[in-house]
ROMIKOL-332522 format. One line per field, with one value per residue: residue number from 0; x, y, z of N, C-alpha, C in turn. Coordinates in nm, 2 decimals, decimal comma. Atoms other than C-alpha are relative to their C-alpha. Last residue first. Example, Ala and Ser with C-alpha at 12.3 -4.5 7.8 and 13.67 -1.06 7.14 Angstrom:
BEGIN
num = c(1:0)
n.px = c(-0,09:0,09)
n.py = c(-0,11:-0,12)
n.pz = c(0,00:0,00)
ca.px = c(1,37:1,23)
ca.py = c(-0,11:-0,45)
ca.pz = c(0,71:0,78)
c.px = c(-0,08:0,09)
c.py = c(0,11:0,12)
c.pz = c(0,08:0,00)
// end
This chain:
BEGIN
num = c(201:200:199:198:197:196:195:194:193:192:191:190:189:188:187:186:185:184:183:182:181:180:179:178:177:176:175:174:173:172:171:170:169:168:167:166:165:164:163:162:161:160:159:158:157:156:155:154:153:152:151:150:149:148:147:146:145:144:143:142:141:140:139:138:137:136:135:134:133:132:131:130:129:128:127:126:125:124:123:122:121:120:119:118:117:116:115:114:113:112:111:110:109:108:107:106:105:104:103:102:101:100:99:98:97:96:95:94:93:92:91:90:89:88:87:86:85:84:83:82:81:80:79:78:77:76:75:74:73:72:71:70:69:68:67:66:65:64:63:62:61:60:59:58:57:56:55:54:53:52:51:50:49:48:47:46:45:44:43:42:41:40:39:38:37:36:35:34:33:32:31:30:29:28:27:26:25:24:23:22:21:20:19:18:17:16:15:14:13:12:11:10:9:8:7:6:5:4:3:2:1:0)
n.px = c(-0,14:0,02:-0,02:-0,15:0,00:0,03:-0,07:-0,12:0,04:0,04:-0,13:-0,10:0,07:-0,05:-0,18:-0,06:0,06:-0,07:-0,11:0,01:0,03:-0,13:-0,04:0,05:-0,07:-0,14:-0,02:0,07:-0,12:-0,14:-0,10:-0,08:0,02:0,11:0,09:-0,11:-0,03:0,09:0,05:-0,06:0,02:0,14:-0,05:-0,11:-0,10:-0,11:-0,08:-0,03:-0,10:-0,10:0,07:0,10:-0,05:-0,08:0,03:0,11:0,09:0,09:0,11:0,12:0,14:0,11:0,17:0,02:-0,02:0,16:0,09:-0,04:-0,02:0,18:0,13:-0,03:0,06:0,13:0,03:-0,08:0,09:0,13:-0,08:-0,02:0,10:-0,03:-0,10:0,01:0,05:-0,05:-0,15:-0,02:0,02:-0,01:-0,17:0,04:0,05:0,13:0,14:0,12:-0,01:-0,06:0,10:0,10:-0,09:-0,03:0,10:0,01:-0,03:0,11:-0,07:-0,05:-0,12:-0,06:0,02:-0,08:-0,12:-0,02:-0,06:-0,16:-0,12:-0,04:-0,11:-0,14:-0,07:-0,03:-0,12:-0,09:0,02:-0,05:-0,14:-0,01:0,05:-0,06:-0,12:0,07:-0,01:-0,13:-0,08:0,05:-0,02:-0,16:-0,07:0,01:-0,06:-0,13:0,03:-0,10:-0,08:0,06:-0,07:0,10:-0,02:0,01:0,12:0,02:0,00:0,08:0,10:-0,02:-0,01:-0,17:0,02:0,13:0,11:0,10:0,00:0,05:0,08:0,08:-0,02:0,02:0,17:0,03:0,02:0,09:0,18:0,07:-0,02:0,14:0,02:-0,10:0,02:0,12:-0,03:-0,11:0,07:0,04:-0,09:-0,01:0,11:0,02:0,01:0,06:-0,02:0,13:-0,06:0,05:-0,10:-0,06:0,11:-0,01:-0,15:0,00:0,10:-0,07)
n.py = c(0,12:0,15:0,05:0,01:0,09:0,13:0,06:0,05:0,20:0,09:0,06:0,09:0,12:-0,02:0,05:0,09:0,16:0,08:0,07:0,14:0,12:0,02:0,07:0,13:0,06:0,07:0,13:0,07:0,00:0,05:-0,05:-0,06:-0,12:-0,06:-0,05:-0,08:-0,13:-0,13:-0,04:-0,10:-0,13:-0,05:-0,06:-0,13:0,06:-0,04:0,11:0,12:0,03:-0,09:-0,14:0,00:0,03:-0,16:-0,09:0,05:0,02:-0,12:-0,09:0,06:0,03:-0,14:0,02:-0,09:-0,14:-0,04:-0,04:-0,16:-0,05:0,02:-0,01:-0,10:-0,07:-0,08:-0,09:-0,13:-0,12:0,02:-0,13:-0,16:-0,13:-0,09:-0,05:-0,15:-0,08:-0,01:-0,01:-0,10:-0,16:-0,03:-0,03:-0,13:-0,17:0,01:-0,14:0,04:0,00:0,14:0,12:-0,04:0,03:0,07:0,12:-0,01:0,12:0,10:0,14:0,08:0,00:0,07:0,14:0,08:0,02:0,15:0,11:0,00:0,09:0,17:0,08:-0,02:0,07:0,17:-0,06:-0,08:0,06:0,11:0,01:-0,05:0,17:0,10:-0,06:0,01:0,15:0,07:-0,05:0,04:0,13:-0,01:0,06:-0,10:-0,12:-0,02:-0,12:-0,15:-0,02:-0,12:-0,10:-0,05:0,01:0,12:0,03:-0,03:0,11:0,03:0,02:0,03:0,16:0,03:0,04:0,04:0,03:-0,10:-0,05:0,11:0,01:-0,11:0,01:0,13:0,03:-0,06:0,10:0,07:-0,05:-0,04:-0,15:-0,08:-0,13:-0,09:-0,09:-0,08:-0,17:-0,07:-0,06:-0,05:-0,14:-0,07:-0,03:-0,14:-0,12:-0,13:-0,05:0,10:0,09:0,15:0,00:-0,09:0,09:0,16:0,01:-0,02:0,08:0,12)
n.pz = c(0,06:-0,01:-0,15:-0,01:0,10:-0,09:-0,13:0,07:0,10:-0,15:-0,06:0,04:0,03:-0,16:-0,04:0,12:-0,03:-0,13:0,07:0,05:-0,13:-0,08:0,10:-0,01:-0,10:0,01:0,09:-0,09:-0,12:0,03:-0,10:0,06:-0,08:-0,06:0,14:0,13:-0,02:-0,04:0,18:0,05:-0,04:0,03:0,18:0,03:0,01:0,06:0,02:-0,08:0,05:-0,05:-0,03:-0,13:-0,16:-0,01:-0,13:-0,11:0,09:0,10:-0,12:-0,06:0,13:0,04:0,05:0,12:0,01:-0,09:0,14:0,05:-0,11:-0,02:0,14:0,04:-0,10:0,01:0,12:-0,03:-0,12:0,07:0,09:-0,08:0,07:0,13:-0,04:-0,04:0,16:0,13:0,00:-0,08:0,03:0,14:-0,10:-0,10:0,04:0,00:-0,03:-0,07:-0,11:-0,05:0,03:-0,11:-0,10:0,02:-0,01:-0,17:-0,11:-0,01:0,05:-0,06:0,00:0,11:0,04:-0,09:0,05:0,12:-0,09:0,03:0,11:0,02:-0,13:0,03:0,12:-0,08:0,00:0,11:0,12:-0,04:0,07:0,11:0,10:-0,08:0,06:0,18:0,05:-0,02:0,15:0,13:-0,02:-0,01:-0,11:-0,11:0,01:0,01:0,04:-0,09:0,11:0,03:-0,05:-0,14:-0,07:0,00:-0,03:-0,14:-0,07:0,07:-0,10:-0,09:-0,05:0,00:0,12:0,03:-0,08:0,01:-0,09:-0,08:0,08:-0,01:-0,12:0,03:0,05:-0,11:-0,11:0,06:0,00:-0,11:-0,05:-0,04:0,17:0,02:-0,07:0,02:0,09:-0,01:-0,05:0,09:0,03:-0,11:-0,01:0,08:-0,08:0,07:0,11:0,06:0,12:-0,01:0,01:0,09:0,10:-0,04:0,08:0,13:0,00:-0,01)
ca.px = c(3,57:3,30:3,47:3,49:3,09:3,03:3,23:3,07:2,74:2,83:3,00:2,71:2,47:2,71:2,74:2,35:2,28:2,52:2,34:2,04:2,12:2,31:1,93:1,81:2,06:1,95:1,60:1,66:1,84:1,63:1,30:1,06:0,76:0,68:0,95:1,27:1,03:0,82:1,11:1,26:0,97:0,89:1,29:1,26:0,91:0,59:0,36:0,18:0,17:-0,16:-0,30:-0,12:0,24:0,11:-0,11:-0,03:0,19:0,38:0,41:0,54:0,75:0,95:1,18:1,55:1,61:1,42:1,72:2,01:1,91:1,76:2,09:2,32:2,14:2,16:2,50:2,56:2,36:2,55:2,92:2,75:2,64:2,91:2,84:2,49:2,53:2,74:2,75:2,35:2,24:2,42:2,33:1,93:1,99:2,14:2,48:2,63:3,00:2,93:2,64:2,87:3,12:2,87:2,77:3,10:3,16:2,86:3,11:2,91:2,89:2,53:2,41:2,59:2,38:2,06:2,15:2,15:1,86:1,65:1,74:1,58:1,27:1,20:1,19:0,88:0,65:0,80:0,76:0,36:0,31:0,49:0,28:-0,05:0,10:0,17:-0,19:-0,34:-0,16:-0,18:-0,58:-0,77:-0,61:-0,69:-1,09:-1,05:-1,37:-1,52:-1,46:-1,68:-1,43:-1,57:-1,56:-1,20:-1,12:-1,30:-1,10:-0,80:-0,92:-0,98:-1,36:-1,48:-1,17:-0,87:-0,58:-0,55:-0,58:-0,31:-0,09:-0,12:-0,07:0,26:0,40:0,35:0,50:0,78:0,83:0,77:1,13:1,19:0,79:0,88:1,22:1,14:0,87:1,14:1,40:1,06:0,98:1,37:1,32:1,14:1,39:1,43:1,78:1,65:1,80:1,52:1,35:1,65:1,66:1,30:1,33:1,62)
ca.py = c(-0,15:-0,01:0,29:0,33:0,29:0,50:0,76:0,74:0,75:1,06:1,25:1,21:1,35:1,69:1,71:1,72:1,92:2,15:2,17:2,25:2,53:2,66:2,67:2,83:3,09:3,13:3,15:3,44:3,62:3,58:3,70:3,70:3,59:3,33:3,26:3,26:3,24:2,99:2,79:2,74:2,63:2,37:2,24:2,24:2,04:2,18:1,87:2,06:2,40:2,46:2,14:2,16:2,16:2,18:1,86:1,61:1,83:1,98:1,69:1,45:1,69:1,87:1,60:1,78:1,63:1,32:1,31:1,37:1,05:0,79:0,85:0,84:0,52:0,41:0,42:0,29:0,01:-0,12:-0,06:-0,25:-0,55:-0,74:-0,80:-0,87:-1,13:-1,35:-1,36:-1,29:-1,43:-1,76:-1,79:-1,76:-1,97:-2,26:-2,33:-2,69:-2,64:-2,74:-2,53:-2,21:-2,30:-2,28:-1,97:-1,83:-2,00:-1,75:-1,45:-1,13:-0,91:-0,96:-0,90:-0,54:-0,49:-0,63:-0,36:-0,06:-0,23:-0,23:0,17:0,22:0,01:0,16:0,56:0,58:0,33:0,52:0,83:0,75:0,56:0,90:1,15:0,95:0,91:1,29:1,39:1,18:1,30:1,67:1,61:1,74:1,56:1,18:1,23:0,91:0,60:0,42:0,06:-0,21:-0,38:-0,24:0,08:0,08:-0,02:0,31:0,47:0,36:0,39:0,76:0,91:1,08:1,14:1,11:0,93:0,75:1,05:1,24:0,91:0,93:1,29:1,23:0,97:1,26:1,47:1,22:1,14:0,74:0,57:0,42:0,29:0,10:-0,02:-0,27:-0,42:-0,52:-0,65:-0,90:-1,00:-1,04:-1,31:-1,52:-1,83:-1,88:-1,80:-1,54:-1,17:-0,97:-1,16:-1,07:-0,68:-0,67:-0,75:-0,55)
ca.pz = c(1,30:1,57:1,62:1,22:1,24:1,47:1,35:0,98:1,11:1,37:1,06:0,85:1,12:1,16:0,79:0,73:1,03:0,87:0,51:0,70:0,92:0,60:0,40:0,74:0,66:0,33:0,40:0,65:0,42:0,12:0,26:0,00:0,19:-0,01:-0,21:0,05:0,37:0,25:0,02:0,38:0,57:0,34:0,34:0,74:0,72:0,78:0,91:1,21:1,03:1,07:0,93:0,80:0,60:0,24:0,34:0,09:-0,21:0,04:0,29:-0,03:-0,22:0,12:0,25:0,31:0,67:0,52:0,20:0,48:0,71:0,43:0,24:0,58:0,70:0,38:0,37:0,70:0,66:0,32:0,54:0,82:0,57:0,66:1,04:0,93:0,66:0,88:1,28:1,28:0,97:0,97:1,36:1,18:0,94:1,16:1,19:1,14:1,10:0,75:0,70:0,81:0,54:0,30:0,40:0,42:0,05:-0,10:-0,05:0,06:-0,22:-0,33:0,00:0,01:-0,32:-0,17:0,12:-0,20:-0,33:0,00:0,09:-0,22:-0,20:0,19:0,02:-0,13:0,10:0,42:0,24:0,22:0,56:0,76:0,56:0,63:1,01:1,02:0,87:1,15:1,43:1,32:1,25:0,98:0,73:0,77:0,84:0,96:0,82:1,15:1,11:1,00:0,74:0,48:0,63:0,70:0,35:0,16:0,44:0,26:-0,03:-0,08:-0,17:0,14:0,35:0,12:0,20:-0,10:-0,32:-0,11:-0,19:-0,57:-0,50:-0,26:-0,49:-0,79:-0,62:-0,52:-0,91:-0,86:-1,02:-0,61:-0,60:-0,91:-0,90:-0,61:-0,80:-1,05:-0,80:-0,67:-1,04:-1,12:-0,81:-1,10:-1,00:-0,68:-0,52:-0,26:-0,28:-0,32:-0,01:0,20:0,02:0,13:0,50:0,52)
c.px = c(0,10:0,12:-0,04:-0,01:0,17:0,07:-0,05:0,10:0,13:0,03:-0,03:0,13:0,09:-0,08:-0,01:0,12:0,02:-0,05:0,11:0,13:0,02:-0,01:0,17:0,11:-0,08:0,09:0,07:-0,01:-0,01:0,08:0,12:0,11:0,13:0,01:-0,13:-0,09:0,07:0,07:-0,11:-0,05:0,08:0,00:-0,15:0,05:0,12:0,14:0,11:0,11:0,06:0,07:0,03:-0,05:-0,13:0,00:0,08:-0,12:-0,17:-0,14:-0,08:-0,08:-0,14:-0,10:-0,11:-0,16:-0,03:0,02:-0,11:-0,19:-0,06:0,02:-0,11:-0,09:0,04:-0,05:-0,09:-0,04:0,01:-0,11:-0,12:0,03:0,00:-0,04:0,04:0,13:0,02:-0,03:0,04:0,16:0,07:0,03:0,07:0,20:0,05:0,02:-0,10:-0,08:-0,15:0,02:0,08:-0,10:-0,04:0,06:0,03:-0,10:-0,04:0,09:-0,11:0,00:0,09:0,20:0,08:-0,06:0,09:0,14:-0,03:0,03:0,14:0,10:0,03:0,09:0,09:0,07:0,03:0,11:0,09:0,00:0,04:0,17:0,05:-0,03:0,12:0,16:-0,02:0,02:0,13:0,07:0,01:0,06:0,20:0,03:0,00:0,11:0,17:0,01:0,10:0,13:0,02:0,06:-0,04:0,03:-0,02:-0,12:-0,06:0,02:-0,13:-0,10:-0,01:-0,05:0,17:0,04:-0,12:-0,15:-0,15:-0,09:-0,05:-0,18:-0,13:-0,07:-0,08:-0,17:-0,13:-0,01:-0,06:-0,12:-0,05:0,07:-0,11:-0,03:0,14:-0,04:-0,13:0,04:0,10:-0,12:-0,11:0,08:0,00:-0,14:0,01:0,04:-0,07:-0,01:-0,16:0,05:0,00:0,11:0,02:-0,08:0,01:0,11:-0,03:-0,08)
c.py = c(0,02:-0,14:-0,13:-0,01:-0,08:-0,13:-0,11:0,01:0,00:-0,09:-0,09:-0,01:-0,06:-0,14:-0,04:-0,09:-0,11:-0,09:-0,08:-0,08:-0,14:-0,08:-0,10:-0,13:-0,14:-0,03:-0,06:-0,13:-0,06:-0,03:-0,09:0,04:0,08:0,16:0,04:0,01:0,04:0,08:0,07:0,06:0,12:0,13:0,08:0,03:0,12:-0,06:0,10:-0,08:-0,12:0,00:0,12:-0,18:0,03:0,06:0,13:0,07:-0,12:-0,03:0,07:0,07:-0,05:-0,10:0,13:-0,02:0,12:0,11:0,01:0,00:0,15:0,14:0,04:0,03:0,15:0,03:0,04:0,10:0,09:0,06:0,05:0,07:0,12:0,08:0,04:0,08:0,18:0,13:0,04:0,02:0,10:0,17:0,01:0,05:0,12:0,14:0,03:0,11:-0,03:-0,03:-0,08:-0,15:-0,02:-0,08:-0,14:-0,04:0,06:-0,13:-0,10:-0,18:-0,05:-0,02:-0,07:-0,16:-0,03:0,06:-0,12:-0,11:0,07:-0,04:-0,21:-0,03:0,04:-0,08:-0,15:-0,02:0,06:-0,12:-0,14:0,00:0,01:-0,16:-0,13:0,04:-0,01:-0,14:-0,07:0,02:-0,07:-0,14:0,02:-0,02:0,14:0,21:0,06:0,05:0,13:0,06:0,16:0,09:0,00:-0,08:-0,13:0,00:-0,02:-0,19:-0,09:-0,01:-0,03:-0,14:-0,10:-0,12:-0,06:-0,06:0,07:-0,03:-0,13:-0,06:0,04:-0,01:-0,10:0,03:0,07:-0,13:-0,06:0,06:0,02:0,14:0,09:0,14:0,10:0,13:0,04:0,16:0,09:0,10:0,08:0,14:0,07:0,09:0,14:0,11:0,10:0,08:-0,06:-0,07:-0,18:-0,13:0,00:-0,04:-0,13:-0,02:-0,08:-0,12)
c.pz = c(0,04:-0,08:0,01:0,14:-0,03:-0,04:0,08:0,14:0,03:-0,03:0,13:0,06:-0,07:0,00:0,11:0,08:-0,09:0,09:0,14:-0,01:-0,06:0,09:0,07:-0,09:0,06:0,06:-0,02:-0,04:0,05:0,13:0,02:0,06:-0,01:0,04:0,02:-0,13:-0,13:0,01:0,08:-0,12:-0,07:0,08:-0,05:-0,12:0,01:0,04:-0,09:-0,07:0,10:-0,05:0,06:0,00:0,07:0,15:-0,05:0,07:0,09:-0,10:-0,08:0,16:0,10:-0,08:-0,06:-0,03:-0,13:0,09:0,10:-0,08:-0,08:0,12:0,08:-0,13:-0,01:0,09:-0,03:-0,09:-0,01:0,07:-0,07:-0,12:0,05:-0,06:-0,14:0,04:0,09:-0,07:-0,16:0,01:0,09:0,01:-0,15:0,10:0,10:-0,08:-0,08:0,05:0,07:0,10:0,05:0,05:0,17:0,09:0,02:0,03:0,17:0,11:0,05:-0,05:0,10:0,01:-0,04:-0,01:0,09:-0,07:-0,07:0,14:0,04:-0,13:0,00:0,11:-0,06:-0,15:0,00:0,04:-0,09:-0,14:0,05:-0,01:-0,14:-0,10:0,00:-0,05:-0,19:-0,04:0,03:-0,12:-0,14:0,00:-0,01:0,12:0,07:0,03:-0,01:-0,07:0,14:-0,15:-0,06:0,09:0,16:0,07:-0,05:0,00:0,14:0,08:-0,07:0,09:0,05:0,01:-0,03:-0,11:0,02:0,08:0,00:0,10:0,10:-0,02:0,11:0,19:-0,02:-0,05:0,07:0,14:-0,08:0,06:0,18:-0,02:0,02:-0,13:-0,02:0,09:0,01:-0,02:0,12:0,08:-0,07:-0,05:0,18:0,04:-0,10:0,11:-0,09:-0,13:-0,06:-0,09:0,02:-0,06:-0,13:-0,14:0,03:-0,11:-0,14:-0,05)
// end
């Protein structure tokens, strides 16, 4: 939201915000997730390369369940957050400038603006990417796999990481392909919640 506000500013190089935007979105995932992997890394990564400058012990990101999880967790968060913001800068863009206007003349404030205006319109623009950001991190695989390949153990296997184990690993079609089904129905059964909340609420 945050992002799609700032996106969606009247100043005149915002192109330079939409533009960084597209960047993380166009990332190949396995490629996010290496980039990422690289960041994360124990001896020679950035992040801890910040943490000691700083005066803070470096983390050993990957040998830990905790650890690996958050690293996983920071990484799709960064991958996914500047698509869910252009499709609520596109509801934004399609709420009428006079309701603002009209808002100013009664005398409301930003903030009673935002809360009676942008956000009661922008449900249909939530919704959407709350069904996007829902189904596509029930499917997630690139960025664990290529991170962590679900450890340590199997702390950060995913349910699209377990299925491609049993159906290419361990060659066990049937099993895989009923998983594959679990999925698809947690899917539907999540998008129909949204989309009844949503119509209960309008």
């Amino acid at each position: 939201m945050a992002l799609a506000l700032m996106a969606n500013l009247p100043f005149r190089h915002k192109w330079v915000v939409r533009l960084s935007l597209l960047i993380p979105w166009a990332l190949p995932l396995a490629f996010a997730g290496l980039i990422f992997a690289w960041f994360f890394h124990s001896e020679y990564g950035v992040v801890n390369d910040v943490l000691r400058r700083l005066g803070m012990a470096p983390v050993i990101w990957f040998n830990s369940p905790a650890w690996a999880f958050t690293a996983i967790c920071l990484t799709i968060v960064w991958k996914t957050s500047s698509f869910m913001a252009l499709i609520i800068l596109a509801g934004l863009q399609t709420i009428p400038r006079s309701l603002y206007e009209a808002a100013d003349v009664d005398g409301a404030g930003r903030l009673r603006q935002f809360v009676e205006i942008t956000l009661p319109l922008l449900k249909p623009a939530i919704v959407v990417a709350l069904i996007f950001r829902t189904i596509t991190s029930l499917q997630t695989f690139d960025i664990p796999y290529t991170m962590t390949g679900g450890g340590p153990g199997t702390s950060t296997t995913t349910l699209a990481m377990y299925i491609h184990q049993n159906t290419v690993s361990f060659l066990d079609l049937g099993y895989g392909s009923a998983l594959a089904v679990v999925m698809f129905v947690i899917s539907m059964c999540v998008t129909v919640v949204y989309l009844r909340m949503i119509r209960a609420k309008g």
